[in-house]
C-alpha positions in Angstrom: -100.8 6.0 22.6 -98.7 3.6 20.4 -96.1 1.2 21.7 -93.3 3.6 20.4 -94.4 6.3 23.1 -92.7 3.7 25.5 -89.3 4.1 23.8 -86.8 6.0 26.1 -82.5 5.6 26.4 -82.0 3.3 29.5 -80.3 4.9 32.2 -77.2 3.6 34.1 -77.9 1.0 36.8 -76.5 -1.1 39.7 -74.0 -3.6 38.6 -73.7 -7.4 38.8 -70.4 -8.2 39.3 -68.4 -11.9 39.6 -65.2 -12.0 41.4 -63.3 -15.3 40.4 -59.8 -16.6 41.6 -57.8 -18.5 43.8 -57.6 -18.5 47.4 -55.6 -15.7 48.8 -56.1 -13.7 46.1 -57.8 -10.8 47.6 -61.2 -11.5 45.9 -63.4 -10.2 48.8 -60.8 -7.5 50.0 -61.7 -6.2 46.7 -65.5 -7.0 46.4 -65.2 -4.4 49.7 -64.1 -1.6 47.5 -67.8 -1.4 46.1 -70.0 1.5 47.6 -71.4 1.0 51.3 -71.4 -3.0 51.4 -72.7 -5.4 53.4 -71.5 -9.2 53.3 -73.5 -12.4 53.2 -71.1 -15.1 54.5 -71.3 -18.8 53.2 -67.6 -18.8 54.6 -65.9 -17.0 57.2 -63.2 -15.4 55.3 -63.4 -11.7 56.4 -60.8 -11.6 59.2 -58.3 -11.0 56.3 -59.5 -7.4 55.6 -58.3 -4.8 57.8 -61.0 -3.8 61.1 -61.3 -0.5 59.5 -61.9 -1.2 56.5 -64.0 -4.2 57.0 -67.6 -4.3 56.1 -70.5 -5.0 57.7 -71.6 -8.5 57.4 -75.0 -11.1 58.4 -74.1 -14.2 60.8 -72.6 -16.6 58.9 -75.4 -18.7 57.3 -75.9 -22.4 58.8 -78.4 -23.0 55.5 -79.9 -22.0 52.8 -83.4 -20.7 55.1 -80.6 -18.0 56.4 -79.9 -16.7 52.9 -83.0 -16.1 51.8 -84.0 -14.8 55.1 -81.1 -12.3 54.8 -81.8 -11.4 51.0 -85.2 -10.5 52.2 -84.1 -8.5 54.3 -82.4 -6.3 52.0 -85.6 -6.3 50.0 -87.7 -5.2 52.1 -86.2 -3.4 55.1 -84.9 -0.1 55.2 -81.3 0.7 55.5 -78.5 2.7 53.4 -76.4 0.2 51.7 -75.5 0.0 48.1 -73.6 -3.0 47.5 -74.3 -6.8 48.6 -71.8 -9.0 48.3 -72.2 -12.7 48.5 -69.0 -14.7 49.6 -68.7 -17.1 48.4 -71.1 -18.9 45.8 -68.5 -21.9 45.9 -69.5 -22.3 49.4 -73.2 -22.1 48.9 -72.6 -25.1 46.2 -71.8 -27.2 48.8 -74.9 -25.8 51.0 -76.9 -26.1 48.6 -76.1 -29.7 47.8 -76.3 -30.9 51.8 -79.4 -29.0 51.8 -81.0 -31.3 48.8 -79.9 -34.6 50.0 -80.9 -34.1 53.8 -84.5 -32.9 52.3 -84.8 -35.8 50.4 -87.5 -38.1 52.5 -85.8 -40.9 50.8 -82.5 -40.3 52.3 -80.3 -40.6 49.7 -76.5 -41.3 50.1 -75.1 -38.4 48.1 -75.8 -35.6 45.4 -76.7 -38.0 42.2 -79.1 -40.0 44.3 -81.4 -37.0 45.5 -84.6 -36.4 43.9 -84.9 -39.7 42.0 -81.4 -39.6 40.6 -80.6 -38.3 36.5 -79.4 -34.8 37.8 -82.5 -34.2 39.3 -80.1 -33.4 42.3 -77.9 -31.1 40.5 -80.8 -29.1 38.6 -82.4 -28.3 42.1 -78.9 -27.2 43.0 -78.7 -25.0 39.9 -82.3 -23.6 40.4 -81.4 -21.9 44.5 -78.6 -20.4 42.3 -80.9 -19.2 39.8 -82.7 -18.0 42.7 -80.4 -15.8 44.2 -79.6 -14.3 40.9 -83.1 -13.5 41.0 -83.1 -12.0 44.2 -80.3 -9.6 43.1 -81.9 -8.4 40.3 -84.5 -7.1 42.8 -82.3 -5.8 44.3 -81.1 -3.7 41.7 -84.4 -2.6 40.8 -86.3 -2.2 44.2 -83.4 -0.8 45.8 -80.5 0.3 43.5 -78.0 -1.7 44.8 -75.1 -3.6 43.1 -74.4 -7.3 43.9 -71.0 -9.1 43.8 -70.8 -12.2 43.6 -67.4 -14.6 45.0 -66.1 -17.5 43.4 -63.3 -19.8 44.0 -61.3 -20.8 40.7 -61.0 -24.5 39.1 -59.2 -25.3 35.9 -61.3 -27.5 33.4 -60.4 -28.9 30.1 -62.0 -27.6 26.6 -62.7 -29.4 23.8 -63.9 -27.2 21.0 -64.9 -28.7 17.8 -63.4 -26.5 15.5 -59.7 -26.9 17.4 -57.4 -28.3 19.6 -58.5 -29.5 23.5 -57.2 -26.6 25.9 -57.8 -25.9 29.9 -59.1 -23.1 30.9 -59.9 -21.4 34.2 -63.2 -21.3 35.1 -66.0 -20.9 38.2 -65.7 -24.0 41.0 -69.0 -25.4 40.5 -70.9 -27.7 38.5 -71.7 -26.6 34.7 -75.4 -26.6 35.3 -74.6 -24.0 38.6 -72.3 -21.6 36.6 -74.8 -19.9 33.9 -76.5 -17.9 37.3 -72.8 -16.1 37.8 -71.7 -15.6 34.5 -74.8 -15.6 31.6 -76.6 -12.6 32.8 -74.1 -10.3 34.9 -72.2 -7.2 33.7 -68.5 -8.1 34.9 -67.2 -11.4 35.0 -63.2 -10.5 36.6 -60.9 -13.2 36.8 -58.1 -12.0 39.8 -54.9 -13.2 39.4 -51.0 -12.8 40.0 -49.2 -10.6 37.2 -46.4 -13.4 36.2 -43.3 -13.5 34.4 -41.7 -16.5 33.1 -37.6 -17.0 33.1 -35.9 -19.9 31.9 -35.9 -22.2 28.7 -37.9 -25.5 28.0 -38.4 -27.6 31.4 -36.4 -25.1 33.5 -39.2 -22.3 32.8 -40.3 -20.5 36.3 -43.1 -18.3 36.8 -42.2 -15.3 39.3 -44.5 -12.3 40.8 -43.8 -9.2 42.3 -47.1 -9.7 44.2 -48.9 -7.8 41.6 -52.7 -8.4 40.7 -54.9 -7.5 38.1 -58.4 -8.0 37.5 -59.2 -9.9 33.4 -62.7 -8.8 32.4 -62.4 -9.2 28.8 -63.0 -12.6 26.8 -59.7 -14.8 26.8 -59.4 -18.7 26.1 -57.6 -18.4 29.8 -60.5 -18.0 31.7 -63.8 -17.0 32.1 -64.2 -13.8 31.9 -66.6 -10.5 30.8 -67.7 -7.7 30.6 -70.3 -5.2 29.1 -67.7 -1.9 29.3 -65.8 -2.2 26.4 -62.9 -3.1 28.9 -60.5 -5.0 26.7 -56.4 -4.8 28.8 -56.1 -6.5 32.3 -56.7 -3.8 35.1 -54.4 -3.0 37.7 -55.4 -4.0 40.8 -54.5 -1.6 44.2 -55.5 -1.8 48.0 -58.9 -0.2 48.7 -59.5 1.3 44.8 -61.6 0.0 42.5 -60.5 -1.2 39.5 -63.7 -0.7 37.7 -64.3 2.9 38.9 -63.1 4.1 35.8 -65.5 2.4 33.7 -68.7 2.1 35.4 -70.8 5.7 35.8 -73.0 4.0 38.4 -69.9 2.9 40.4 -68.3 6.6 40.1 -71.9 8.3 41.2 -71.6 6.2 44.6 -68.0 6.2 45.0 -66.9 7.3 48.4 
């Protein structure tokens, strides 16, 4: 039996999925639109969803021993849901952080400090992202269910080599915590308002209908992806989801 013998056509599978946006954007409202969830909270932000159409959820998590007691329990217990989402990985920054400072037997007085100082601090912080990218690729494979990840937006400046500086929207964590929620996932969405400008020069105004729509395809704007071929802004409607459409394994589970 030669190496070749191993060849097959990978089939669909559960999705990794990263919600960004600004607050009061609906970002877990729709995260809930994925099959059967279930909600780890780092923040309590549910009570803007509907009762009936909210999902379940864990406790709200007083550290990071509660998420990975919770992700374990995905793992390895038995139960019928198909979509985990994690709300919000903003949130878990600053867990995280509190978490490697108040560890610290030396007791240092913030982030930089921890671990003998020169970003030791933040590459422990980046590393229990890593790990809960990790656990949701187990997930996937040990028990075929999709992950989506929430993120609150920040705006950060660009400074290409090759062109002029620019600012771009773009995860609200530190650069060395990003690459966990945006390097290896399928869909990185950026949710936002649909605007139209009016006016001329400084009088310029932006103005919504209350529109949203979902940007999954590469733009200077933001950070966004995905591995669909999706390439306009999607439409964005109460209790549908937008990537139904594009995702087999989303329209298998559908309800």
């Amino acid at each position: 039996m030669g190496i070749l013998d191993s060849v097959s056509k990978p089939g669909d599978r559960p999705v990794l999925v990263t919600i960004c946006g600004d607050s009061g954007m609906g970002k877990t409202t729709l995260a809930a639109t994925f099959p059967k969830p279930i909600v780890i909270r780092a923040e309590d932000g549910l009570q803007a969803i509907p009762a009936d159409i909210r999902p379940d959820s864990f406790p709200v998590l007083s550290g990071p021993e509660d998420l990975w007691e919770q992700c374990k329990g995905l793992i390895n217990e038995q139960h019928d849901y198909q979509t985990l989402i994690v709300d919000s990985v903003t949130a878990l920054e600053r867990m995280f952080g509190q978490w490697v400072v108040d560890t610290d037997p030396k007791k240092p007085r913030g982030l930089q400090q921890a671990l003998g100082g020169y970003g030791a601090g933040r590459d422990a912080v980046g590393g229990m992202h890593q790990r809960l990218r990790k656990a949701a690729g187990i997930l996937a494979e040990k028990r075929g269910m999709n992950t989506v990840f929430i993120a609150h937006a920040d705006t950060t400046k660009i400074e290409p080599p090759d062109d002029d500086a620019y600012m771009r929207y773009t995860l609200r964590l530190h650069e060395k915590s990003i690459p966990a929620y945006v390097d290896d996932v399928d869909v990185v969405g950026f949710l936002k308002l649909e605007t139209f400008t009016t006016g001329e020069g400084d009088k310029k105004k932006a103005l919504s209908d209350g529109t949203r729509i979902l940007i999954t395809y590469a733009t200077a704007a933001n950070v966004s992806k995905n591995r669909y071929g999706i390439t306009a802004a999607l439409p964005v409607e109460l209790n549908k989801n937008p990537l139904i459409d594009y995702i087999q394994s989303l329209r298998g589970k559908a309800q």
